[in-house]
HTML snippet that shows the backbone in 3Dmol.js (N, CA, C, O; Angstrom):
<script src="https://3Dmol.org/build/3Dmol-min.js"></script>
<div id="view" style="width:600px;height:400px;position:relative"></div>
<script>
const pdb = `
ATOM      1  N   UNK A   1      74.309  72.004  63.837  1.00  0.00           N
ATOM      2  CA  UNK A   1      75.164  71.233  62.958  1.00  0.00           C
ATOM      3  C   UNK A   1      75.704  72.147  61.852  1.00  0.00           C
ATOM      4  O   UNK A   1      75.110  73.216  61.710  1.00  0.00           O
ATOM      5  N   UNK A   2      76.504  71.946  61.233  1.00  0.00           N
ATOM      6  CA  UNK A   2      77.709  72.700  60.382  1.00  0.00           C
ATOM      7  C   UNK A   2      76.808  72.676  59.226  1.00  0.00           C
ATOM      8  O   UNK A   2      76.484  73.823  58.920  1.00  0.00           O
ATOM      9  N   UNK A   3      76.257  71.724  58.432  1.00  0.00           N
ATOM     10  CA  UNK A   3      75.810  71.566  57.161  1.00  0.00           C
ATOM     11  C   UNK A   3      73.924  72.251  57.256  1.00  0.00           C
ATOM     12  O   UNK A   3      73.211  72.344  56.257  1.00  0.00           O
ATOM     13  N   UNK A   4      73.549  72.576  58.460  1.00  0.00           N
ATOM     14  CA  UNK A   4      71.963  73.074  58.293  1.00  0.00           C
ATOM     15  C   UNK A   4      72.054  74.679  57.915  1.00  0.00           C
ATOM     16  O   UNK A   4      72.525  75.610  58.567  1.00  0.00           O
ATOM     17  N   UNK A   5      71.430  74.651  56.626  1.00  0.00           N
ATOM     18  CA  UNK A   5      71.012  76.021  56.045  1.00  0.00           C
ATOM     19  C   UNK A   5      69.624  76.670  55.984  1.00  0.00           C
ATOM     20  O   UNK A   5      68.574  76.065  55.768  1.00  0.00           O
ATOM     21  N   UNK A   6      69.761  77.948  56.199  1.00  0.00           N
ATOM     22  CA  UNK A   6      68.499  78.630  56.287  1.00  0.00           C
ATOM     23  C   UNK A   6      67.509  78.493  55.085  1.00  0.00           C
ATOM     24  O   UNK A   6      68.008  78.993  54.077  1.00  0.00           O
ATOM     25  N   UNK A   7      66.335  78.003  54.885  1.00  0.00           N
ATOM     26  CA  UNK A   7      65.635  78.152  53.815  1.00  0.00           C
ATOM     27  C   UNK A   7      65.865  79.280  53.064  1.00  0.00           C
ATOM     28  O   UNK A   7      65.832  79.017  51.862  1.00  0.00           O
ATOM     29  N   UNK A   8      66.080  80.411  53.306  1.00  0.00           N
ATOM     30  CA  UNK A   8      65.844  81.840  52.922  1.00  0.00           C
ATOM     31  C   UNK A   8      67.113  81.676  51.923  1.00  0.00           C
ATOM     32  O   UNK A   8      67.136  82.412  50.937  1.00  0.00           O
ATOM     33  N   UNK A   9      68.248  80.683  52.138  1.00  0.00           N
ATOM     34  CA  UNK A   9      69.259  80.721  51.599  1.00  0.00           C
ATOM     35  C   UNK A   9      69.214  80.000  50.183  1.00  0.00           C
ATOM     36  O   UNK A   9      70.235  79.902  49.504  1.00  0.00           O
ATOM     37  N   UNK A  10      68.006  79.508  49.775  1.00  0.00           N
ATOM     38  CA  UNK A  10      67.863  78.686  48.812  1.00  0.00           C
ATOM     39  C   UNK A  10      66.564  78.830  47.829  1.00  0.00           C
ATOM     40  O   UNK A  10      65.610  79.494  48.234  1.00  0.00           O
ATOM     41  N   UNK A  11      66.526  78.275  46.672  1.00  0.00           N
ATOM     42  CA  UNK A  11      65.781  78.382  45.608  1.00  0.00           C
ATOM     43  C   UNK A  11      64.979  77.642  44.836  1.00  0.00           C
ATOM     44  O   UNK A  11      65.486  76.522  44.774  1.00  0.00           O
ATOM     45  N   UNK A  12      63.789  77.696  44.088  1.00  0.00           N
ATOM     46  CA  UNK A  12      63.748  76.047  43.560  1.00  0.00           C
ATOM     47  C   UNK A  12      64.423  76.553  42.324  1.00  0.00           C
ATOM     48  O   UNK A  12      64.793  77.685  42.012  1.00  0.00           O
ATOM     49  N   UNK A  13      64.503  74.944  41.459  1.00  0.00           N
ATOM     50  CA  UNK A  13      65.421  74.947  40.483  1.00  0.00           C
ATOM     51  C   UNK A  13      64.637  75.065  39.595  1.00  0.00           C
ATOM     52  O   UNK A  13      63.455  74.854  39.868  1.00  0.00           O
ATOM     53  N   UNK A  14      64.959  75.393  38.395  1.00  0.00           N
ATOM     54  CA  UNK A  14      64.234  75.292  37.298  1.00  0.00           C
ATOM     55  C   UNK A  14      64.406  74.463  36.268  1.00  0.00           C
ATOM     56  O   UNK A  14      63.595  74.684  35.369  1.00  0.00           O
ATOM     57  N   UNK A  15      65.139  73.607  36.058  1.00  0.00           N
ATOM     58  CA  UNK A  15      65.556  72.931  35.534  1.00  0.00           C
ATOM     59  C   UNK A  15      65.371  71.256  36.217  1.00  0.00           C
ATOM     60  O   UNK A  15      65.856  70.241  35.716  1.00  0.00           O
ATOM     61  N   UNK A  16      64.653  71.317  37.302  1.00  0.00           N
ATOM     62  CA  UNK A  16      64.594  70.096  38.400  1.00  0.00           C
ATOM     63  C   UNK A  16      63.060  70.597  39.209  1.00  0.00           C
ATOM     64  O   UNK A  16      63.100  71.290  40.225  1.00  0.00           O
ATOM     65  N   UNK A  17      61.979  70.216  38.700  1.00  0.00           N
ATOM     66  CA  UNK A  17      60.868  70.781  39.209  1.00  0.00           C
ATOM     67  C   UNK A  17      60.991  69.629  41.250  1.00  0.00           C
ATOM     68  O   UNK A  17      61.069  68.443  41.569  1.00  0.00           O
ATOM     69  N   UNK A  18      60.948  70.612  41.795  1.00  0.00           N
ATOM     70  CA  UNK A  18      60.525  69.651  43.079  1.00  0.00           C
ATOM     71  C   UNK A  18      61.574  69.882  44.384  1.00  0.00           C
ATOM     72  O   UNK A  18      61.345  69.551  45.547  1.00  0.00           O
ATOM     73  N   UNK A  19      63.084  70.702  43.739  1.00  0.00           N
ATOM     74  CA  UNK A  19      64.005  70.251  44.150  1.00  0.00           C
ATOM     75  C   UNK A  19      64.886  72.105  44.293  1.00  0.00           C
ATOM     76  O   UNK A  19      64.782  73.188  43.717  1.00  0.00           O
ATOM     77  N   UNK A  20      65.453  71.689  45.076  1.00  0.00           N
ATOM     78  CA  UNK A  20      66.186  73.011  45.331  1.00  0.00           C
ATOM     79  C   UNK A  20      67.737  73.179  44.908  1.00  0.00           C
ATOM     80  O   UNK A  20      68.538  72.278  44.657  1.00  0.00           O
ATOM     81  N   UNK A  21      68.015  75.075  44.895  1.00  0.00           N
ATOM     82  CA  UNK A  21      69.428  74.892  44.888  1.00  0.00           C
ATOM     83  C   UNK A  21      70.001  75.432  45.972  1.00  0.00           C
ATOM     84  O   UNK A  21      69.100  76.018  46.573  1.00  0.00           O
ATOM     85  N   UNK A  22      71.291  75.582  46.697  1.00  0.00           N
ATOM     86  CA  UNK A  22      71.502  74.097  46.377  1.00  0.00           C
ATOM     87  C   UNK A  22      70.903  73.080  47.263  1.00  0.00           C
ATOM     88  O   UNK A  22      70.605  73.234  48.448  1.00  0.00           O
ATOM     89  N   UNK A  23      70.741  71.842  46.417  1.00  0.00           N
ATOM     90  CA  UNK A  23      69.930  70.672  46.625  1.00  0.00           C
ATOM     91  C   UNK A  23      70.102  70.829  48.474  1.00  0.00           C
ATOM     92  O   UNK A  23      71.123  71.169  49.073  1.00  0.00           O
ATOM     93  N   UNK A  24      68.698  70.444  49.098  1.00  0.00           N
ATOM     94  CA  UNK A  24      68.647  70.361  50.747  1.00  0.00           C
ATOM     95  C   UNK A  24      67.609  69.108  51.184  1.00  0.00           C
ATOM     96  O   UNK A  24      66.684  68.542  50.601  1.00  0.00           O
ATOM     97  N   UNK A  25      68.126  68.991  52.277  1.00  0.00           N
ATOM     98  CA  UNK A  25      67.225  67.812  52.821  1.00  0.00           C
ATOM     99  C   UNK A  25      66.842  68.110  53.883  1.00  0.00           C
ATOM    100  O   UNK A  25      67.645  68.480  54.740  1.00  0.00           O
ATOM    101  N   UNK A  26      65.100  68.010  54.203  1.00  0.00           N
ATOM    102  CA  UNK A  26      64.467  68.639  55.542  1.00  0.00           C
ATOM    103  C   UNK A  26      64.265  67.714  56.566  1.00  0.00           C
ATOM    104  O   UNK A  26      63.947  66.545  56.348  1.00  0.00           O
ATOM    105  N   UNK A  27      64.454  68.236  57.783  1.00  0.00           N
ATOM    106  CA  UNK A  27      63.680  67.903  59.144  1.00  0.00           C
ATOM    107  C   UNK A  27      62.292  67.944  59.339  1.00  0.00           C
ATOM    108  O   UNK A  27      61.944  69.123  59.399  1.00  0.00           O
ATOM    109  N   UNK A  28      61.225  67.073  59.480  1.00  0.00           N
ATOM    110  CA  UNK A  28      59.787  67.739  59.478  1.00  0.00           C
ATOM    111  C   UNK A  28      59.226  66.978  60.639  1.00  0.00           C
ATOM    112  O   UNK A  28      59.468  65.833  61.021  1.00  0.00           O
ATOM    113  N   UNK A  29      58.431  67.880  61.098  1.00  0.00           N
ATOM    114  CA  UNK A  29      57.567  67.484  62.440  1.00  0.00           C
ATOM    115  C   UNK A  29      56.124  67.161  62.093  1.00  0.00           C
ATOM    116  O   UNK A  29      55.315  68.064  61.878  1.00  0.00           O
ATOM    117  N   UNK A  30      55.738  65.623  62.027  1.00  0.00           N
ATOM    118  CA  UNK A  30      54.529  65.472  61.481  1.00  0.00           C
ATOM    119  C   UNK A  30      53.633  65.526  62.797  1.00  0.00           C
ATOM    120  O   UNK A  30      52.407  65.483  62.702  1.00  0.00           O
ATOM    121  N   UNK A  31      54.078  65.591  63.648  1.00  0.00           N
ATOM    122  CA  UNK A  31      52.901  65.848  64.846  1.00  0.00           C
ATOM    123  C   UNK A  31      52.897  64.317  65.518  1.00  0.00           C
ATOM    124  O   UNK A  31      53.522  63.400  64.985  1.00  0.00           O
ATOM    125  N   UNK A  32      52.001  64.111  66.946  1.00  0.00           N
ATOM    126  CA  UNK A  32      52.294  62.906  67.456  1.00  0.00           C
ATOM    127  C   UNK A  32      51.206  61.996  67.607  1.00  0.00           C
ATOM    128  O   UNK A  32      50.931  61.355  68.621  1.00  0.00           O
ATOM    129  N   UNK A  33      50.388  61.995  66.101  1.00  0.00           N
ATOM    130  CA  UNK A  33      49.820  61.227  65.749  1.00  0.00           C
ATOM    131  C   UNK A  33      50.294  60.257  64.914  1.00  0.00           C
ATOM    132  O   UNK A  33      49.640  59.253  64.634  1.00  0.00           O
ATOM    133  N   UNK A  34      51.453  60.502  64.474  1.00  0.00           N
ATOM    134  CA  UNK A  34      51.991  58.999  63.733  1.00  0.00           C
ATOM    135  C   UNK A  34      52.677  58.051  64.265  1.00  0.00           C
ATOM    136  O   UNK A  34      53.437  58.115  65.231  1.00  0.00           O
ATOM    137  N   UNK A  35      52.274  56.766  63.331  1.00  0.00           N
ATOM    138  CA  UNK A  35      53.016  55.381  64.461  1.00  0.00           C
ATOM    139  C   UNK A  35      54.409  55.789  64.638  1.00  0.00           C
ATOM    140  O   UNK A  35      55.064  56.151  63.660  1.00  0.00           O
ATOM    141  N   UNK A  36      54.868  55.762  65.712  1.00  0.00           N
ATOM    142  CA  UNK A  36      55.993  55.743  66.131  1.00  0.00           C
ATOM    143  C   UNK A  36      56.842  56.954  65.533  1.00  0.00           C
ATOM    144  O   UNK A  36      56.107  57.940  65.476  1.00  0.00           O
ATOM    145  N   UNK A  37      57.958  57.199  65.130  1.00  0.00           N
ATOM    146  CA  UNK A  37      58.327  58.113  64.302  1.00  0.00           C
ATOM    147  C   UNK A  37      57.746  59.485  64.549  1.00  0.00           C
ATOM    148  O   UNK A  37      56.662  59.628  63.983  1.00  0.00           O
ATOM    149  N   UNK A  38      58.261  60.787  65.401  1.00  0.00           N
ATOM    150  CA  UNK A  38      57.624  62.003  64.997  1.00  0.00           C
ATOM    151  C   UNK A  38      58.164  62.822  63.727  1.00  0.00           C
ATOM    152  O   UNK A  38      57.715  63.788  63.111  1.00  0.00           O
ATOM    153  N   UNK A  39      59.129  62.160  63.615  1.00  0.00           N
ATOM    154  CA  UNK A  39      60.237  63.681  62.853  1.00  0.00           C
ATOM    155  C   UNK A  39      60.791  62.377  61.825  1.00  0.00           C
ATOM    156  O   UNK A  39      61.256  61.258  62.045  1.00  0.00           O
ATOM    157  N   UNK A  40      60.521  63.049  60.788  1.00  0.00           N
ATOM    158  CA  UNK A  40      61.180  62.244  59.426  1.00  0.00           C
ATOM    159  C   UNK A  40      62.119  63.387  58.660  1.00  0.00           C
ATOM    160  O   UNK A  40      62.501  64.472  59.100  1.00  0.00           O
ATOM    161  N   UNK A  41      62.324  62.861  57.551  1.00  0.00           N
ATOM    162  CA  UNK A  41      63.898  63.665  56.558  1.00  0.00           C
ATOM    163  C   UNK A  41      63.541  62.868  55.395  1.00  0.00           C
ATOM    164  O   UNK A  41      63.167  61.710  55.209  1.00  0.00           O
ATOM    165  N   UNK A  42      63.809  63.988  54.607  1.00  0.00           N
ATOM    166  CA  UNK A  42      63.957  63.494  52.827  1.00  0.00           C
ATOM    167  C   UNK A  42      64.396  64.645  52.557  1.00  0.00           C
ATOM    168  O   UNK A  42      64.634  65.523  53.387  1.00  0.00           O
ATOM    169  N   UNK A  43      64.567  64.739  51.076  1.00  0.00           N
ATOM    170  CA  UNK A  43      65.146  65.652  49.944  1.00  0.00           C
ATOM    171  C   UNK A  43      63.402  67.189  50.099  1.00  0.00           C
ATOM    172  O   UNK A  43      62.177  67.204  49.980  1.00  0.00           O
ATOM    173  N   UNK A  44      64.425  68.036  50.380  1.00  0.00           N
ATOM    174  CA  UNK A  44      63.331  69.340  50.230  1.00  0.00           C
ATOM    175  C   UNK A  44      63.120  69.938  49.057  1.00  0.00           C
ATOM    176  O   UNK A  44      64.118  70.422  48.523  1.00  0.00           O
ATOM    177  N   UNK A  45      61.346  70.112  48.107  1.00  0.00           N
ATOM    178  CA  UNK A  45      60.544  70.107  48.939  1.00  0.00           C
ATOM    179  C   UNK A  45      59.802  69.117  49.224  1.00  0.00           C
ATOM    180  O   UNK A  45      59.051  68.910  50.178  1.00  0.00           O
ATOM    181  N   UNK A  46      60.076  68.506  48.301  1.00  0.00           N
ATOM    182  CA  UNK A  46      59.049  66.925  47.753  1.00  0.00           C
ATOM    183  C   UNK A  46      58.651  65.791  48.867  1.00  0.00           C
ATOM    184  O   UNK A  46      57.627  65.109  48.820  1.00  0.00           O
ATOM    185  N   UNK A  47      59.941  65.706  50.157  1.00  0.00           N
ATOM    186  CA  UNK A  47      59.485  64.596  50.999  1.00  0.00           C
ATOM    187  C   UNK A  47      58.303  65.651  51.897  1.00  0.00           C
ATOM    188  O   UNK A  47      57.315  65.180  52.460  1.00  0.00           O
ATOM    189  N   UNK A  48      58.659  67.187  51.884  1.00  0.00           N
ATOM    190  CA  UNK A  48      57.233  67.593  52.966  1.00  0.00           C
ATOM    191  C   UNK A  48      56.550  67.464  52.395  1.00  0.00           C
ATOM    192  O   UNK A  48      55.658  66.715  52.792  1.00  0.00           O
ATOM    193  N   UNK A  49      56.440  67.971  51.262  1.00  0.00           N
ATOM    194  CA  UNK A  49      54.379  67.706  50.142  1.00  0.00           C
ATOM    195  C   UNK A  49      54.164  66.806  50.595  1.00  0.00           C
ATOM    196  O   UNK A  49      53.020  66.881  51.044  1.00  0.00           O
ATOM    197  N   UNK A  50      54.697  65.650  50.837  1.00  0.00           N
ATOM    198  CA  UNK A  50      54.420  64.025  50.894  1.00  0.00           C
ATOM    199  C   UNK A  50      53.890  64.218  52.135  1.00  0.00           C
ATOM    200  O   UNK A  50      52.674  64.086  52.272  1.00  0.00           O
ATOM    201  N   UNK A  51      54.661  64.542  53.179  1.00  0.00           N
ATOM    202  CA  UNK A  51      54.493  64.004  54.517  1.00  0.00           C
ATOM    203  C   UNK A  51      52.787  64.989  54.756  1.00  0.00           C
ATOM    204  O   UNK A  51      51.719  64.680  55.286  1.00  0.00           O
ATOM    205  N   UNK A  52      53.229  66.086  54.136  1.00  0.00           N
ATOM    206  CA  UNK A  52      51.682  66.899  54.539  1.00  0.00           C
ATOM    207  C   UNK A  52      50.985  66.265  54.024  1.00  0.00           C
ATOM    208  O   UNK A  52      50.175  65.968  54.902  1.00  0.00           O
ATOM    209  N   UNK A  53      50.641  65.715  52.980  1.00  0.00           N
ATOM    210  CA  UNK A  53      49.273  64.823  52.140  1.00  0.00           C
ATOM    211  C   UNK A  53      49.180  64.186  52.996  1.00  0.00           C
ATOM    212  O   UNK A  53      48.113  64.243  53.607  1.00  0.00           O
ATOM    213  N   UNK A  54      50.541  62.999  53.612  1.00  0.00           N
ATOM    214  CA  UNK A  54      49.756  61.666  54.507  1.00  0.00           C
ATOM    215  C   UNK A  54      49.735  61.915  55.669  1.00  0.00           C
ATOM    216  O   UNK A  54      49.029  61.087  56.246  1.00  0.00           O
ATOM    217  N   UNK A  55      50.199  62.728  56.412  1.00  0.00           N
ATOM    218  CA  UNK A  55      49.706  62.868  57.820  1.00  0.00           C
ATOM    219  C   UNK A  55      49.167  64.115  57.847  1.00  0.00           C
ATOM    220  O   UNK A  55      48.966  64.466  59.009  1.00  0.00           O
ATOM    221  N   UNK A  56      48.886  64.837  57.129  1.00  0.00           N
ATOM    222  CA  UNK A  56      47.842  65.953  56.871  1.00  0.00           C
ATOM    223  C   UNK A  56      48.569  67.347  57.518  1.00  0.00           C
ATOM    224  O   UNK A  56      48.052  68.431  57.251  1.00  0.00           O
ATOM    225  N   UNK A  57      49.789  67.293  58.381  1.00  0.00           N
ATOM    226  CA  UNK A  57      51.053  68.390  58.642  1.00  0.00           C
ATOM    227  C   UNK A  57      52.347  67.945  58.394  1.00  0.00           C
ATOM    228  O   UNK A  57      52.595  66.758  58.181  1.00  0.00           O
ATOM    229  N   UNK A  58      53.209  68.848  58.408  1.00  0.00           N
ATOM    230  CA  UNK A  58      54.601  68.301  58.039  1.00  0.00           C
ATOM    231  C   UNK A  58      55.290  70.051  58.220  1.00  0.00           C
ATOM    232  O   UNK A  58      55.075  70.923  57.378  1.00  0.00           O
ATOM    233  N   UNK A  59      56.078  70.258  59.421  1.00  0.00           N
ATOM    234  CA  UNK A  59      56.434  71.646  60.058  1.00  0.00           C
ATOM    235  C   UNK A  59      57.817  71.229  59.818  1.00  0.00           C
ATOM    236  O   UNK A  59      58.303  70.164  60.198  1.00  0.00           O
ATOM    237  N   UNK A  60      58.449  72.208  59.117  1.00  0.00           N
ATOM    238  CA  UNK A  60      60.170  72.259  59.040  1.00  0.00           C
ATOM    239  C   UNK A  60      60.327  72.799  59.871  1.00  0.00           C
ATOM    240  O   UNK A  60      59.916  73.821  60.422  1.00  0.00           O
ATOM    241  N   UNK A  61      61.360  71.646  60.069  1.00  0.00           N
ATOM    242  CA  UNK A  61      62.204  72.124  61.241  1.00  0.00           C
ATOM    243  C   UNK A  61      63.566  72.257  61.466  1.00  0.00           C
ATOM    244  O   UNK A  61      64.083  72.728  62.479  1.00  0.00           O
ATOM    245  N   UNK A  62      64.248  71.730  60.270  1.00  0.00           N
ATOM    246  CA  UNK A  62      65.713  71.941  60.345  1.00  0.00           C
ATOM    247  C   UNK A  62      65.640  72.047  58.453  1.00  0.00           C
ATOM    248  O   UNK A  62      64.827  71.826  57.556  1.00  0.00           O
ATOM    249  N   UNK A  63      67.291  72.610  58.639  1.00  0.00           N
ATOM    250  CA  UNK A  63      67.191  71.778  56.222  1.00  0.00           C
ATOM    251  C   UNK A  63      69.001  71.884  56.602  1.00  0.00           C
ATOM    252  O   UNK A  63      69.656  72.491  57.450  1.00  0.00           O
ATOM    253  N   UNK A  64      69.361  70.854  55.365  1.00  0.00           N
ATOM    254  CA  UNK A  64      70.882  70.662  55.529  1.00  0.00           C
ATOM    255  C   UNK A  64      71.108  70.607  54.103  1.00  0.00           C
ATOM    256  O   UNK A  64      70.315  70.666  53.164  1.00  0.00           O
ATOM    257  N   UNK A  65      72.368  70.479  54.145  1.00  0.00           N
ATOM    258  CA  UNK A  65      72.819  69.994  52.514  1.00  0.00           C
ATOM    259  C   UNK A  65      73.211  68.963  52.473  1.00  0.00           C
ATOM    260  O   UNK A  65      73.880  68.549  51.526  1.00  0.00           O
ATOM    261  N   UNK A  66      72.884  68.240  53.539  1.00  0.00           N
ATOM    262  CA  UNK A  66      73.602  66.919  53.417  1.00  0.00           C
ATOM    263  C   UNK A  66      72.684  65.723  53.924  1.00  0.00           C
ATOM    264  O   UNK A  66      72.157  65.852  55.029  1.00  0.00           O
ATOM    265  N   UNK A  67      72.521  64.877  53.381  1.00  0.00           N
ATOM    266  CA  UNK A  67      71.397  64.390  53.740  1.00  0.00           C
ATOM    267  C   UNK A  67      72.044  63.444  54.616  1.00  0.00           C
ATOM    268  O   UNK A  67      71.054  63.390  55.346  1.00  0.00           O
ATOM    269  N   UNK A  68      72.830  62.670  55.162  1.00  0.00           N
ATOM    270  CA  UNK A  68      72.878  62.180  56.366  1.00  0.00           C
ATOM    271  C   UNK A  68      73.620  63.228  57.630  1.00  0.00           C
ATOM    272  O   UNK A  68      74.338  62.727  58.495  1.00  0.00           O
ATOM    273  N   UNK A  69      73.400  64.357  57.594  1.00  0.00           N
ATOM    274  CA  UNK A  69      73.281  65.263  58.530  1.00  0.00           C
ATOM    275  C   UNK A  69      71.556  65.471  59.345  1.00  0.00           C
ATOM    276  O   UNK A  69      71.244  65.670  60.519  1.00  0.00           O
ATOM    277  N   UNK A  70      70.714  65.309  58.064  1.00  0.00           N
ATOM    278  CA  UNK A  70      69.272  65.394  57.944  1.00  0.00           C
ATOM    279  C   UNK A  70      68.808  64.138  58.991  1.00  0.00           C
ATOM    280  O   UNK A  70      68.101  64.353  59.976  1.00  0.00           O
ATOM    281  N   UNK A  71      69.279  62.896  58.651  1.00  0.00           N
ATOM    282  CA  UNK A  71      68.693  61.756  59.130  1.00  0.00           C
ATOM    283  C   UNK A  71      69.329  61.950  60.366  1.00  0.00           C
ATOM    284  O   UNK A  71      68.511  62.228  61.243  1.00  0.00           O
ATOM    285  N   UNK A  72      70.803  61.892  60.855  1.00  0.00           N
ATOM    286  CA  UNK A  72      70.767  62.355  62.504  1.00  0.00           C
ATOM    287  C   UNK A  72      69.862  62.997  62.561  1.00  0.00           C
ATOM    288  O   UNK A  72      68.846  62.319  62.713  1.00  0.00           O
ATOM    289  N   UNK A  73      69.665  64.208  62.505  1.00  0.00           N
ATOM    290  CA  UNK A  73      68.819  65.006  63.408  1.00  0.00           C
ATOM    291  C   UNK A  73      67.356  64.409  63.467  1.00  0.00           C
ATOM    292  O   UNK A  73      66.685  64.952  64.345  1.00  0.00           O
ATOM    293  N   UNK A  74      66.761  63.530  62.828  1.00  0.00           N
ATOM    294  CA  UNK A  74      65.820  62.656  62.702  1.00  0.00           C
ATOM    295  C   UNK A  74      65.561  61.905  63.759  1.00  0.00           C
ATOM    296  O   UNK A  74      64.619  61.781  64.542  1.00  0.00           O
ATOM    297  N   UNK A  75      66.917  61.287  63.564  1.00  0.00           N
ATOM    298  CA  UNK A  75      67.007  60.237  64.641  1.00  0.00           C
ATOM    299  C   UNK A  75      67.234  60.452  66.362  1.00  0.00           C
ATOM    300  O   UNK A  75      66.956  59.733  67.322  1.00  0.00           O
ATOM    301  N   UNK A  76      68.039  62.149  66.206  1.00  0.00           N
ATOM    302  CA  UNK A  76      68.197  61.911  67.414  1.00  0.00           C
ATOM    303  C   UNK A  76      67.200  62.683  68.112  1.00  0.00           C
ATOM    304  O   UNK A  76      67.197  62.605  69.341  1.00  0.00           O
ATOM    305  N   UNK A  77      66.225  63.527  67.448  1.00  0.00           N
ATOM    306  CA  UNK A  77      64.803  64.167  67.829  1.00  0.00           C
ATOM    307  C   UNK A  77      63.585  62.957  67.806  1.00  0.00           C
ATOM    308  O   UNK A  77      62.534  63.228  68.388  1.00  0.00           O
ATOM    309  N   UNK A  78      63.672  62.115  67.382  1.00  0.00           N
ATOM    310  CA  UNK A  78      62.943  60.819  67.729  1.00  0.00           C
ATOM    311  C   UNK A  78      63.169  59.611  68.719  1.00  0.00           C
ATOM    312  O   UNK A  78      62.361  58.684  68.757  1.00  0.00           O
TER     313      UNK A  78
END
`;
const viewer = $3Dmol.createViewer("view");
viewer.addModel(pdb, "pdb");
viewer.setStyle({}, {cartoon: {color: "spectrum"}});
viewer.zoomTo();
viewer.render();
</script>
């Protein structure tokens, strides 16, 4: 997809603890122990911390700048 950028390409902010520049939204592979759903999307880095606390992994796998670029790829890897 046009809008997925390389992590390497980005920074956290300092001024925005949690959150990158410029702002990205990840693909993550929580593994196929969760109900239904393998692959979720939120705002990077904050929705993986999350997803690693509650399903105990959370593997990037894509990042975009656009967050309904993020949720396709969600949806169509699920």
């Amino acid at each position: 997809m046009s809008d997925e950028i390389s992590p390497n390409r980005t920074r956290p902010d300092p001024n925005s603890p949690g959150k990158t520049i410029p702002r990205t939204y990840g693909v993550w592979d929580i593994g196929s122990g969760s109900s239904g759903r393998r692959y979720r999307y939120g705002n990077n880095p904050v929705r993986g911390t999350e997803l690693a606390r509650d399903y105990g992994r959370a593997k990037l796998v894509a990042l975009y700048r656009n967050r309904t670029a993020a949720k396709s790829q969600a949806d169509t890897l699920n």
